[in-house]
Structure formats: C-alpha cells, structure tokens
N, C-alpha and C positions, 0 to 999 in steps of 0.2 A: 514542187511549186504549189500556191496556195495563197489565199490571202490569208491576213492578219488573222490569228487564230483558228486556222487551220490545224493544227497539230506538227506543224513543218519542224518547229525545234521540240517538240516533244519525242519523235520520234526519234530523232537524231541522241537527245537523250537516254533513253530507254536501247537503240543498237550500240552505243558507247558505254553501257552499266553507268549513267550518270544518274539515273532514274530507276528506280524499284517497279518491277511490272507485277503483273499478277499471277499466283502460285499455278493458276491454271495456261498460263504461256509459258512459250520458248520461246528463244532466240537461237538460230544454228548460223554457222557458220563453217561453210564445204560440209555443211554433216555431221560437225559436231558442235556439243552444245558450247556456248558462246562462254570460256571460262579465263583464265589469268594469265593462261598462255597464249591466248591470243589476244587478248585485250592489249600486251607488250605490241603488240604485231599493230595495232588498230590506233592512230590518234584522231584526235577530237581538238577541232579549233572552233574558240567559242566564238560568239559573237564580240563579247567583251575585251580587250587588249588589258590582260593580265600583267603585269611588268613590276620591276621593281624601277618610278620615274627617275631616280637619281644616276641609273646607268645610261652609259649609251647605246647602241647599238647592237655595236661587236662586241663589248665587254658583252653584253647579255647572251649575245650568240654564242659568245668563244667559251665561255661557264658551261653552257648547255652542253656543247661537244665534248670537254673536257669531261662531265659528268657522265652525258649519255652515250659516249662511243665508248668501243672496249679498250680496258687496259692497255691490253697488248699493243694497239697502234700505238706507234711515234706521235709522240704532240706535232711534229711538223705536217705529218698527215691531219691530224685534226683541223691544224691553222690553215691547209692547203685545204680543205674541206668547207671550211667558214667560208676563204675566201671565193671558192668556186659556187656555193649556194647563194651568196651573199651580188656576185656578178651573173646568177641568174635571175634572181628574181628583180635585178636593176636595184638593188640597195647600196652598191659601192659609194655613191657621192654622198650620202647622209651617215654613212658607218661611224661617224665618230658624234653624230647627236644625239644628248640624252633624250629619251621618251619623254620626261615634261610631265607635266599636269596640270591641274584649271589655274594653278598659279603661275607658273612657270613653264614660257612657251616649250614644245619641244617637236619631234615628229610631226607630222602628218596624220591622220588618219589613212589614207592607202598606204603609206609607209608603216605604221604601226601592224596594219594587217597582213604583210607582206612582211612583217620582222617575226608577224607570230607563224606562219605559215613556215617562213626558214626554221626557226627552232626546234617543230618536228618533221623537217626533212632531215633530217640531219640522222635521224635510225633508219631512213628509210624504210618507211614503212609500207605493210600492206597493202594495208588501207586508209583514205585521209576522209573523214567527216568534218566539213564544214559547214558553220553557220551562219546563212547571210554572210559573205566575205565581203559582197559589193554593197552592201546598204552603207548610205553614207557616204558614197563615193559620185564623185563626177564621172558623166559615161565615159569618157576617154579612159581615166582610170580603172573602173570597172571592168571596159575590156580588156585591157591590157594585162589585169590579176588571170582573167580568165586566159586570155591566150598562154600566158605562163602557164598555167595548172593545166590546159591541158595536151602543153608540149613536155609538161614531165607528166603526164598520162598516158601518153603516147609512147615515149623512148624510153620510158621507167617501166613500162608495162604493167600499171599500176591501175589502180581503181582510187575513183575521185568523184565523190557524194559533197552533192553540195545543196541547201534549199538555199529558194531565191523567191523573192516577195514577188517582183514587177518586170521582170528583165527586156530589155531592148530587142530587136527583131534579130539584130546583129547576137547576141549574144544568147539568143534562144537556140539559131541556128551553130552553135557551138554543140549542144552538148548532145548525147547521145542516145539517153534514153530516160522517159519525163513518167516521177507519177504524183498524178495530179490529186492533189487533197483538199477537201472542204467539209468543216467544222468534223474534222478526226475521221472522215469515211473517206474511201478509193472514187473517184470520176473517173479515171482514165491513169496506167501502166504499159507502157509499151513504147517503144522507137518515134520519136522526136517527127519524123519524115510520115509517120503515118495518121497524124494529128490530124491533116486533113480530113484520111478516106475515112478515119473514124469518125467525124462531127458529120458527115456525107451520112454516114448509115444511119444513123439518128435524127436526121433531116435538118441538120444545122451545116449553111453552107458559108465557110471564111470567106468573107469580103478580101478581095484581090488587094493589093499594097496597103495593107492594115495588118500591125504586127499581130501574127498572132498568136503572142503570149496575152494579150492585153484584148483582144476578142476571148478569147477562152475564158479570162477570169472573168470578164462583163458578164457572160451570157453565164458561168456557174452561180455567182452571185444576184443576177436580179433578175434572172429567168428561173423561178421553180420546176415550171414542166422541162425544161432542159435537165437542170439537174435530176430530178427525177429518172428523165431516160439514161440520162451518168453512169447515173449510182445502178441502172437495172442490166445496163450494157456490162459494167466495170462486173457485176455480179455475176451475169449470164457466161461473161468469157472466160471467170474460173471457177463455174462447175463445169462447160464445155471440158477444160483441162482436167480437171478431177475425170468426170466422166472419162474422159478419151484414155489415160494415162493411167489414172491409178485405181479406178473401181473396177475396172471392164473386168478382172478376175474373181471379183466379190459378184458380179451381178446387179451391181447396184445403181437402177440408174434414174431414180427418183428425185426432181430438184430438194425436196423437203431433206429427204434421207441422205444427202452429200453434205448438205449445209449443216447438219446435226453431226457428219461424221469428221468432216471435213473440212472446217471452217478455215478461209479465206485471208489472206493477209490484210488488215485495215478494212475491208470489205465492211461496211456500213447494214449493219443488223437491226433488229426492232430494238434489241436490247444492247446496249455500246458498251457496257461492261463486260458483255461476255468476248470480247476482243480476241484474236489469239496474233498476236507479232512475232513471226516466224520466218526469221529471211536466211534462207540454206546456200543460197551461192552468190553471197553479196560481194567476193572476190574474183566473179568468173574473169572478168577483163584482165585479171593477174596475170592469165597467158596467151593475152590475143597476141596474134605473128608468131609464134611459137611452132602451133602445131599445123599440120597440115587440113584440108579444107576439109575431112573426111572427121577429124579430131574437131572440127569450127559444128561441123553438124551433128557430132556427138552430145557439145557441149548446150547449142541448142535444144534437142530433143529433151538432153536430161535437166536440162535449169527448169523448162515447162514444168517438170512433175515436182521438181525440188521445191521451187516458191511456194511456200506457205501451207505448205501439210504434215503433219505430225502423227499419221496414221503410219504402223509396221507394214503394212501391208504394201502403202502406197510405195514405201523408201524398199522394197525389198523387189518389185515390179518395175522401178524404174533403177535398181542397178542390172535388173535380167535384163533391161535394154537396153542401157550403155553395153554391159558383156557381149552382146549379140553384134551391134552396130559396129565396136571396136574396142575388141580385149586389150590387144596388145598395148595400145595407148592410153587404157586406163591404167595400167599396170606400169606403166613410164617412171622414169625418175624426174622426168620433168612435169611429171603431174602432183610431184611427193613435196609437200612442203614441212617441212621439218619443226611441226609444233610439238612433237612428243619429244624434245631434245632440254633435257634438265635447264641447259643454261638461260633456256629463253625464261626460266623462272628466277634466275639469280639478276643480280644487282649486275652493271656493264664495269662497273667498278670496282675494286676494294674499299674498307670502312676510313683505312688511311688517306685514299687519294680524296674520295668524299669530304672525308674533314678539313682534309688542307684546302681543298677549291672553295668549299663555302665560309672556311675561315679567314680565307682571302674577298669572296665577295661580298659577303658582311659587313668587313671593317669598310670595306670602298663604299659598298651601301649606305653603313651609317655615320661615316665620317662627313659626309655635309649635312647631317639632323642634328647628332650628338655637339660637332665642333662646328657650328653655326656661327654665321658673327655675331648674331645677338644674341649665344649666349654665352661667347669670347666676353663683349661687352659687357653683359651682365654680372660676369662670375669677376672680371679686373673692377667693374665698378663700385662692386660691393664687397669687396678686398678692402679696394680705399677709403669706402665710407663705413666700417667696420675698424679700419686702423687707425682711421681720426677719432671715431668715439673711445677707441681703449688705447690710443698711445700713449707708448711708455708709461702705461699703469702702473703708479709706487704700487709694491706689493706688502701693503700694509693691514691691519686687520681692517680698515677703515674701508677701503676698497676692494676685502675680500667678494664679499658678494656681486661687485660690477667684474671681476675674473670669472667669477662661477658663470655667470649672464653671457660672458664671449663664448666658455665652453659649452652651454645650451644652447645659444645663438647657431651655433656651427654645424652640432651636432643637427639640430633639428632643419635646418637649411636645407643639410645634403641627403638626409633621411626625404624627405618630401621632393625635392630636383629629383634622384635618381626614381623615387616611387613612382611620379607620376611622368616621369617619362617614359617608362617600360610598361605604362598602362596602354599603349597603342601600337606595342611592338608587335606581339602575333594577330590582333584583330587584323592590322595592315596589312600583313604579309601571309594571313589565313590563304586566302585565293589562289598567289605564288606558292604555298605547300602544296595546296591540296591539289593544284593541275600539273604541279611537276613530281609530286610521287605516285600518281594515278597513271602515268607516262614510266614507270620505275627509277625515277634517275637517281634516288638515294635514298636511304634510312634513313627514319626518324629523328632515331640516337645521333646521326651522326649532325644532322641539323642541327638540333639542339644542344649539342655539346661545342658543336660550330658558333655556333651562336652564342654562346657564353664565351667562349676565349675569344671570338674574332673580335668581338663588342669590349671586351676588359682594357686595352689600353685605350681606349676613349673612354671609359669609365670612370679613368684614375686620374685623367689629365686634368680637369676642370678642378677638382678637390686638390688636385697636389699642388696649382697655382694660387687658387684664393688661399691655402695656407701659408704657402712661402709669402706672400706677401702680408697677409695682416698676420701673422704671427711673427714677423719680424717687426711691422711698427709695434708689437705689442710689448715688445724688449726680449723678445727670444734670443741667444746668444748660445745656445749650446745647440750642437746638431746631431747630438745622440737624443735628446729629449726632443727636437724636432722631427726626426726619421719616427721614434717612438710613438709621437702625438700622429703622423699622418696614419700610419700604419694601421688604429685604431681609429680613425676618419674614415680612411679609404675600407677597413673592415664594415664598419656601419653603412656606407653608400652601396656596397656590393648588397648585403643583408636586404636593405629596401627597396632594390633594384629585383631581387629576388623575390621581392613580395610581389609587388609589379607584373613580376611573368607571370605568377601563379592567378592572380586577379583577372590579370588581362586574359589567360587563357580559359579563365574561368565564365568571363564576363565578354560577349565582344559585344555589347553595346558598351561603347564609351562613356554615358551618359552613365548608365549602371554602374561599370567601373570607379568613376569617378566619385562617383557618392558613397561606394563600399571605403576605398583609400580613404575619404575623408573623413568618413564615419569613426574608420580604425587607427590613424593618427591623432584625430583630436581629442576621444576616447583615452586614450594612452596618455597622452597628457595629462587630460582633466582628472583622470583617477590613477596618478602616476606621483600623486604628492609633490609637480613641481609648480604649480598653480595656485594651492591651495590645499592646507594638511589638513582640514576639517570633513576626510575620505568617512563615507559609512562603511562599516568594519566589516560586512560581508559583501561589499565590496573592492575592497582594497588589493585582492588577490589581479585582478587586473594590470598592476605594474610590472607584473612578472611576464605581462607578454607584449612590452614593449623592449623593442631594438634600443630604444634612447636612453632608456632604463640604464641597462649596462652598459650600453658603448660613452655616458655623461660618467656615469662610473669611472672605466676607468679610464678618461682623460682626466678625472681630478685624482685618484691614485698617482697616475704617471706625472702631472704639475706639480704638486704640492710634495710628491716623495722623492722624482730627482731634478725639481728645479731650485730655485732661490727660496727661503723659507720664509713663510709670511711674519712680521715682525705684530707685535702683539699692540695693543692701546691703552692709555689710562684714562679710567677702569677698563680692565678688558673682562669679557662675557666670559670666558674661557678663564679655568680654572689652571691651568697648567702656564697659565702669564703669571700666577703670584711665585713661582719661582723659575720659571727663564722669560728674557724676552721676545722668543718667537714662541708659535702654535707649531705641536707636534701634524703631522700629518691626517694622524688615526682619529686625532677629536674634531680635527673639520668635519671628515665622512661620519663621524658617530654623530652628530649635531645633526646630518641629515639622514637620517637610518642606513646609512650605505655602510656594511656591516660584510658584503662579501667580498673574497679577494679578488686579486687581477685573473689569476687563470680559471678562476671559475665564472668569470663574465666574459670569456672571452671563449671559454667552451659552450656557452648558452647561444654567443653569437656566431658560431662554428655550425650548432647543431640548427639555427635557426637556415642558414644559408642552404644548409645539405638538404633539410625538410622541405623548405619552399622550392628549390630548384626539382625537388625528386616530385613532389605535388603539381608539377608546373608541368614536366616530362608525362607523369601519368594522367591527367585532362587532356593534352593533348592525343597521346595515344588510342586512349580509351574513349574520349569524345569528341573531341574535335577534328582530328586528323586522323581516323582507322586506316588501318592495314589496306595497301589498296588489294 
C-alpha cells in the first residue's frame, strides 16, 4: 500500500521480471534465484484489461484453458474448469458478453477485472501478483473481488499479492500482512493487526473509528517527522534481524557494517540506487494449514532471516536453524515443490493444438474487423460503381486503354485495402502476445502461422466478391479466365497484406506505419511508368519493387492471351493491324515494356509474400516479442 507513486507497481514489476533491475540485485524465490521456471509458476494481473474486445467472455476464457492446461486433460475437464472458475468468481451471467471498447459497450470494469483474474487461475498458480484489482471499482465491488481472492487464498493455499492505493477499513482488515511504501522506501512490513502497536512506538496514536488505512497514508504523506521515524523504525527492525539471525556468527554488530553488508529489502538509503530487492519467501503462505504448529514456527523463524539478504553466511546460519528447530519437516515432501521438473519449462501444449486454437480464435477475432458491414458495403458498392463505368466494354482498340484502367483500377484497390489493413494488426494485438507468452501459453511460430491461415479466408472473401461482380458487368463470360484473373487478384492482396505485417511489426506507431505504406505505394507508382513514362533512368530500377508491377502484368497476359481478342482500328497504331484485324497479345505488353512472362511474375510475387511474412516472423521474435 502506498500512495501514487510510491513504487507500489514498480515492484510488482521488477518480482514478475516485467521490469529490468539492477546487475547488483536479486530476486529469490524459496531460495532460489527468480528464473523461467518459476516465473511459469508466478502470474501477474495488470492493472490494464488486456483482451481481445470482439470476444466474449467464455470464448476468451475457454482459448486460455485450451491453450494453458495440459494436453492430456479431456477438453470436458477444461470446459468443466471454465465453468467452475467462471461460477466463482460470479462471472456466469455476463459469460456470453464481448469486453467492448470505447466504441462499443461491453463488460463492466469489475467484470473485466475478475475475467482477467479467471484467465490465470486456470494453471493455478503459485503465486498471483496484482495490480490495483479494485481501483476503479465501486466499494461494493471492490470488496466482493477481494472476498473472492481471498477465499481462494485460503482453500487454494495460495499466496495473493496485491497493491492497493486507498483501501476501505473493511477491506484493510481483509488482508494479512501490509508493507507500506512511500516514494520507493519501506515505512512499515509486518502483520496488518499490528499497525496499531507499531504507530504506538513511534508516538503516533490511530484515532479510534477512523480507517486506518487512510490515517496511515495522511500522516506518511503530510507529516515528515512521521515519516522520518518510518523509514528509521522500518530500518532499525531489519538490522535488529540481520543482527539477531544472520551476523551473530560473523561478530558483526555495527549498525553502519550490517547496512554495507547487508542491505535491506526497499529499505530507503541516502543513496536509492543502490537498492537491493530480494524477496526469498514470497510463497511462504503456499503451505499454511499444512504443517503442524511446530512447522508454522519453523517457518517463522526462518522467513525472518530469509527476507532480504544475500550474504552466504546469512542463508547457511539460518538453514542451521530451521535443521535444529525441525529437520524432519524441512526434508518433507510436502515442503518439495517441483520447480526442477523439465516440464514446467515446456509449452502445456503441442505446436499442433496451438495452431489449431489460435487459428480458430483469430478468424472469430477478425471476422467482425475484416467482414464488417462497412466494408461489405464498401467492397458491393464499388463492385457496381466499377461495372457501370466499364460495362460491357466493346473490346476494341479504341477502348483498349479504359480495359487496361479496370485492371490497374483493381489491382491497386486491393494492394492498398489489404496493406493498410494489416498496418494495425500486431500493434493491437502486441499487449495480448506479450502477456500471454510471458504466462507460456504458446509459441511464437505457432501464432504467427496461426495467424496467417486463420485470417486467409477473410482475406480472399472481399476480392472474390468485388470481382464476381464487376467482372461480370464487364462482359466476362468464360470462367476459366475468371478462376485465372481472381487467382492473380487474390495473389496480389495476400502479397500487400504481407507488407502490412512486416510494417506494422516494424512500426507500432500507427501514424509511422502509415506514412511508411504510403510513402512505398505511391513511390511505386510514380516511378513504376504507369503515371508517367518520363522515369530518370537511375531511377527506374524502382518498378521492380512494386507488387503492382507484376501482379497488372499478368492480369493483362492472362485477358488479352485467353480472352476475346481485341479488334484493331482505322488507322490503327499497331503495326500488326496492316495485316489482321485483331492486336496479337505480345504487342499490347511490348507497347508497355512488359517484356516478362507469366511464371516469372508470379515467382517475384511468391518470393515477395515468403520474404515479407519471414521479415514480419523475425521483428517480432527478435524485437518485439522475445523469448519469454
């Protein structure tokens, strides 16, 4: 507990590895240093409700258990899992609402907090680190999160860290044991019930029917000589422990020479850099009710010396104490927790179940962004205002060039749709990576490969309609050349949709994004000879790294070679009308320097798709989403 800038989620930060500490701290955890197999053990609820809005509830929940329980269970255990977390935490009557966002109502805020709270109950974990769960909440609310947490604190025999800005008197007296932070230093660490006698010894006495979570922070905040005696009390009671526990065998019992050897968890120094955050039995409550009362005062004596010391000496003096006290129960199987056990390092799943769960929750995710109404709307309305300007085009020399205009028209349409729609795909969904593979719930690879096939038939649906329909007012009549022309459509939209990932994972400012795409679209154009042939010649190499380039290619290969043959004029421009009356194929594309064949513009745009998806995979890996 703390006020505003305190250090309350910084820490919280830095015991979850969300935050980089300094080379000269540790973090332990029972004893050992805080590393990947326990962090699987350990979640972290942010403040923030991470979500993907266009799900519901259970859909969000039921992914998570599919993902994050093991294989081996039966799905009906998983589904019997949901719904038992889901009728604890009182979520059953909203189960079927999507989360919503500033546009579109959805959740609650206590609901939203209490859906992110299910989603890592569901490994049962360790340990739960929350932050602020109640800010934001009506006090009713509030308590009632609380009473939950910590009735599965209690019968889960679990450990449950929580900061809390203000809390009510009623929900003070909830919790167990309070330490109290201001501006990143220790006031007070110890049991909740002794808040009193401690402000008593310091000469601060709590006004009787006055919360006192809300006398504390008053008098830390606008009393200095208070805080003062805090921070000298919060100092004094762990060298006392230093002293008592871990030097007495060294000799050492100099306040200066403990602090130099010794330094103090949070414990407010002249200098705050030199910090050391070292929490060694942050899971003792793992086994309260367990052991017998003789084990309760074991675990006592030895947490004293454990918190916050990083001296050999100290950790080798206080296991000769627990030994002494009670061998036999430190040598228990009930005191063995099974973090040196391989699997806690592997994935809960295989790479197969992975892909098929996010390939399912993908398309459900992007199925109301991609097939929107408005841009249902969009894509039929400019079908028909597309088929009115070129219908039934005579296909004459005379109206050659308004044919060439629909197949740039098209081409560049869905080059630009699919680009800048995938410019907002991973920035959005950055957040939802990065807190659910920091949790292990799955591989990168399998995300992103998830995410390319889940998203593919919403890809193709929008392109295969606006062509069926203005390709047919445009007097299309054969539907081998139609299959043909989409094929080479829908190749071009994937291609740009693939620049998109790599951008967007490149760039998650949208603003940035956005100005790179348009920078490199309209570029491609302008120096792509279809604008304007008067290119300067050391720059003209630019049309070679346009997708439009070759996918306008060959859509006029594939018209002009197996459609209806364009009929020639008098005078016609084309040399090959003084003796037939149509135009060969080959002198259309030589009039426009298009000079390469069908399979070599179609292996350009093969290699362009494999390079941007593989460039798109390694940003992410490498920067934006590391190994957790």
């Amino acid at each position: 507990m703390g006020p505003s800038g305190s250090g309350k989620t910084t820490l919280l930060d830095c015991l979850s590895s969300q935050r980089k500490i300094s080379s000269t701290s540790r973090i332990y955890v029972n004893g050992e240093p805080l590393s990947k197999k326990w962090r699987r053990k350990i979640c972290y609820v942010l403040q923030e409700e991470i979500f993907f809005s266009s799900l519901t509830l259970r859909e969000t929940v039921t992914y998570a258990a599919l993902l994050r329980l093991p294989e081996k269970m039966p799905k009906v255990e998983k589904f019997a899992m949901v719904d038992s977390i889901l009728e604890s935490l009182e979520l059953t009557s909203c189960q079927h609402t999507k989360f919503g966002d500033y546009m579109n109502r959805g959740l609650s805020g206590g609901e939203k907090r209490r859906a992110n709270i299910a989603c890592e109950l569901l490994t049962n974990p360790l340990l739960m680190l929350l932050d602020e769960p109640t800010s934001g909440l009506d006090s009713h609310a509030a308590i009632s999160l609380l009473k939950i947490l910590k009735r599965y604190a209690i019968q889960e025999q679990k450990t449950v860290v929580i900061t809390v800005h203000q809390p009510s008197s009623e929900m003070f007296r909830m919790f167990d044991k309070l330490l109290l932070l201001y501006n990143g230093c220790t006031a007070y660490y110890g049991g909740v019930n002794n808040i009193y006698e401690y402000f008593q010894d310091i000469g601060v006495t709590i006004k009787p029917h006055y919360n006192p979570a809300e006398f504390v922070l008053e008098q830390l905040k606008s009393n200095p000589d208070t805080r003062e005696k805090l921070f000298m009390a919060a100092k004094e009671s762990y060298s006392n422990i230093l002293n008592q526990n871990c030097l007495a065998q060294n000799g050492v019992i100099n306040t200066n020479e403990i602090n130099r050897i010794c330094p103090s968890v949070m414990v407010c120094h002249e200098d705050k850099d030199q910090h050391n955050v070292l929490i060694n039995d942050i899971i003792q409550n793992y086994y309260n009710d367990v052991h017998t009362n003789s084990s309760r005062h074991l675990r006592t004596e030895s947490n004293n010396c454990h918190l916050g010391f990083n001296l050999e000496s100290c950790q080798r003096s206080c296991e000769e104490a627990t030994q002494q006290l009670c061998p036999s129960e430190l040598h228990s199987d009930a005191w063995t927790v099974p973090v040196d056990n391989e699997d806690w390092l592997d994935y809960p799943t295989k790479f197969h179940t992975q892909f098929r769960v996010l390939s399912n929750r993908n398309f459900k995710e992007a199925k109301s962004r991609m097939l929107s109404k408005l841009n249902w709307f969009q894509t039929i309305g400019l079908s028909l205002m597309t088929g009115v300007i070129w219908f039934n085009i005579p296909r004459t020399e005379e109206y050659l060039h308004d044919l060439q205009g629909w197949m740039f028209f098209s081409q560049t349409y869905w080059m630009l749709f699919a680009l800048f729609g995938a410019l907002n795909s991973f920035p959005s969904e950055r957040e939802v990576i990065n807190k659910e593979r920091r949790s292990g719930s799955y591989r990168l690879s399998a995300y992103y490969l998830a995410k390319m096939f889940g998203e593919l038939p919403l890809v193709v649906t929008l392109p295969t309609v606006y062509l069926l329909i203005s390709y047919s007012l445009l007097g299309c009549s054969s539907l081998k050349l139609f299959l043909l022309m989409l094929v080479f459509l829908l190749l071009n939209t994937m291609v740009a949709q693939s620049v998109g990932f790599f951008i967007g994972a490149c760039c998650m400012d949208m603003n940035v994004s956005i100005t790179l795409s348009a920078l490199y679209t309209l570029a491609t154009q302008l120096f792509g000879g279809f604008l304007s042939t008067r290119i300067p010649e050391f720059l003209s190499w630019i049309r070679y790294t346009s997708m439009v380039h070759y996918a306008y290619q060959n859509m006029q290969i594939l018209e002009f070679r197996e459609g209806p043959p364009i009929s020639c004029k008098k005078p016609s421009s084309y040399e090959a009308c003084t003796k037939s009356d149509t135009i060969p194929y080959e002198d259309i594309l030589r009039s426009q320097n298009f000079t390469t064949p069908l399979w070599f513009n179609t292996l350009v745009l093969l290699s362009f798709l494999v390079l941007f998806r593989g460039l798109g995979y390694t940003v992410l890996r490498y920067f934006r989403c590391p190994r957790t």
